[in-house]
N, C-alpha and C positions, 0 to 999 in steps of 0.2 A: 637465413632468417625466413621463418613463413610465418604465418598470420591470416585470421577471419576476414569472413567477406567486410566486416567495417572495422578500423578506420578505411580507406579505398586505399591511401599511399604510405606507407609505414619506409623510411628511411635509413639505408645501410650507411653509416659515418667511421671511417677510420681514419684516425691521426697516427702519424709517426715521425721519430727521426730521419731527415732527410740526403744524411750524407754527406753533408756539407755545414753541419754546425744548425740549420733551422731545423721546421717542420713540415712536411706534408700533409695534404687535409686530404683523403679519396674518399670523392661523396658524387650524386649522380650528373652535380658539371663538372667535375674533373674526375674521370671514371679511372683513369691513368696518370696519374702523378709523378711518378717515377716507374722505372723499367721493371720493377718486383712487383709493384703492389697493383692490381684490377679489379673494380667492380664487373664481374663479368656477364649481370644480370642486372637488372634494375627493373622492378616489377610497380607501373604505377593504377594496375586495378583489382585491389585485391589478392590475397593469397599468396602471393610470393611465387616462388622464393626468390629473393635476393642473394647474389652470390658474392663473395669476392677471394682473391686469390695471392696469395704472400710466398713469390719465388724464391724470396733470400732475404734476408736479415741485417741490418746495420744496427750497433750495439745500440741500446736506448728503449725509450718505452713506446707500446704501440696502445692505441686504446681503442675499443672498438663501442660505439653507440649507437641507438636506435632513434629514430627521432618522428614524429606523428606531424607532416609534412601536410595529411590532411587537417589537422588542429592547430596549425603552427600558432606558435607565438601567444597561446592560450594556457591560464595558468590550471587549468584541468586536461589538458592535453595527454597527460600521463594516464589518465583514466583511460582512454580510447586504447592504448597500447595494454591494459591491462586483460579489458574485457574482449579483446580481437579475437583469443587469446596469441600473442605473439612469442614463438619461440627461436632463440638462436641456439644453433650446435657449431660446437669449431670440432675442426678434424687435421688433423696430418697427413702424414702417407702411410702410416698405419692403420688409418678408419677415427673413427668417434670418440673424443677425447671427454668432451662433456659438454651437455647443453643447458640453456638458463632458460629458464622462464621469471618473467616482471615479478618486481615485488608486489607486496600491497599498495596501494598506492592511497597516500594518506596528507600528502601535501601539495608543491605545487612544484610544478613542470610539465613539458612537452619531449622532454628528450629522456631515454632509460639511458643510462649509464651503465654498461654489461659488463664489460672486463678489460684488463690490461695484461697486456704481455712484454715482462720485460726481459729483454736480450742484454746478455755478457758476456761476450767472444761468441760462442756457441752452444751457451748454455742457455735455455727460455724457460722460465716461470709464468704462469700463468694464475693472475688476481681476480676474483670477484668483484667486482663493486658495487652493483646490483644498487644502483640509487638513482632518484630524477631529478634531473636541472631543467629552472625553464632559457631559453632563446629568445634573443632578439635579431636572428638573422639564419637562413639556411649554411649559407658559406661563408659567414665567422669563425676562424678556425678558432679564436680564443672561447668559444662558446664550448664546443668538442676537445678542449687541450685543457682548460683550467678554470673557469667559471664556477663559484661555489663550491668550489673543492674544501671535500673533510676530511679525507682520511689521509693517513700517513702514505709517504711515499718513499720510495729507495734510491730515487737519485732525481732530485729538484731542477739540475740544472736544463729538463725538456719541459718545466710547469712555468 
């Protein structure tokens, strides 16, 4: 993820299946959650980029968000990630699979909602979701995992 010199701290948030029946939340106090998954960057002045890094897979959905850590908990907070302008690209080991940029932003929240990767044995799809929730805490995983959720999904039992 990179992004404008403001907002100052724009927030790499991934949730996943955690191996064991829960979830893992990696965001910048738990940079390491589990043995696959690393924030390998945490960028808090400006610019980026934030990195993070997915070793391996356990079957289930992964979802990755942005969150405006300098606006938190404000219901325009999504505005500041719009106008940064903030972009995320995911990549494999093939290179650049594809990158988002914010939508419009016309309602309220602080956190973008970018996309979901669901895992099935070894097969990953990769979902847009491209929407903004607001928060009422940095490390709520329930905030990053299912909070005002609208769109359909393909297997409920990680929401």
């Amino acid at each position: 993820m990179t992004w404008g010199v403001t907002p100052d701290d724009l927030d790499s948030h991934l949730t996943g299946p955690d191996g064991s029946g829960g979830r893992f939340h990696m965001y910048y106090s738990d940079k390491n959650p589990n043995q696959y998954v690393s924030l390998d960057v945490d960028d808090l002045v400006s610019y980026g980029p934030e990195t993070t890094t997915i070793t391996s897979f356990y079957t289930g959905t992964y979802r990755y968000s942005v969150h405006n850590y300098s606006n938190r908990y404000t219901a325009t907070g999504g505005s500041g990630i719009v106008s940064s302008p903030a972009k995320v690209e995911l990549y494999d080991h093939t290179g650049l699979l594809r990158s988002f940029s914010p939508p419009t932003f016309t309602g309220t929240g602080d956190t973008w909602r970018v996309f979901e990767i669901v895992v099935v044995g070894t097969a990953a799809t990769t979902n847009t979701i491209n929407t903004f929730v607001l928060t009422n805490s940095s490390d709520n995983i329930d905030y990053f995992k299912s909070n005002n959720q609208k769109e359909p999904y393909l297997d409920n039992k990680y929401f």
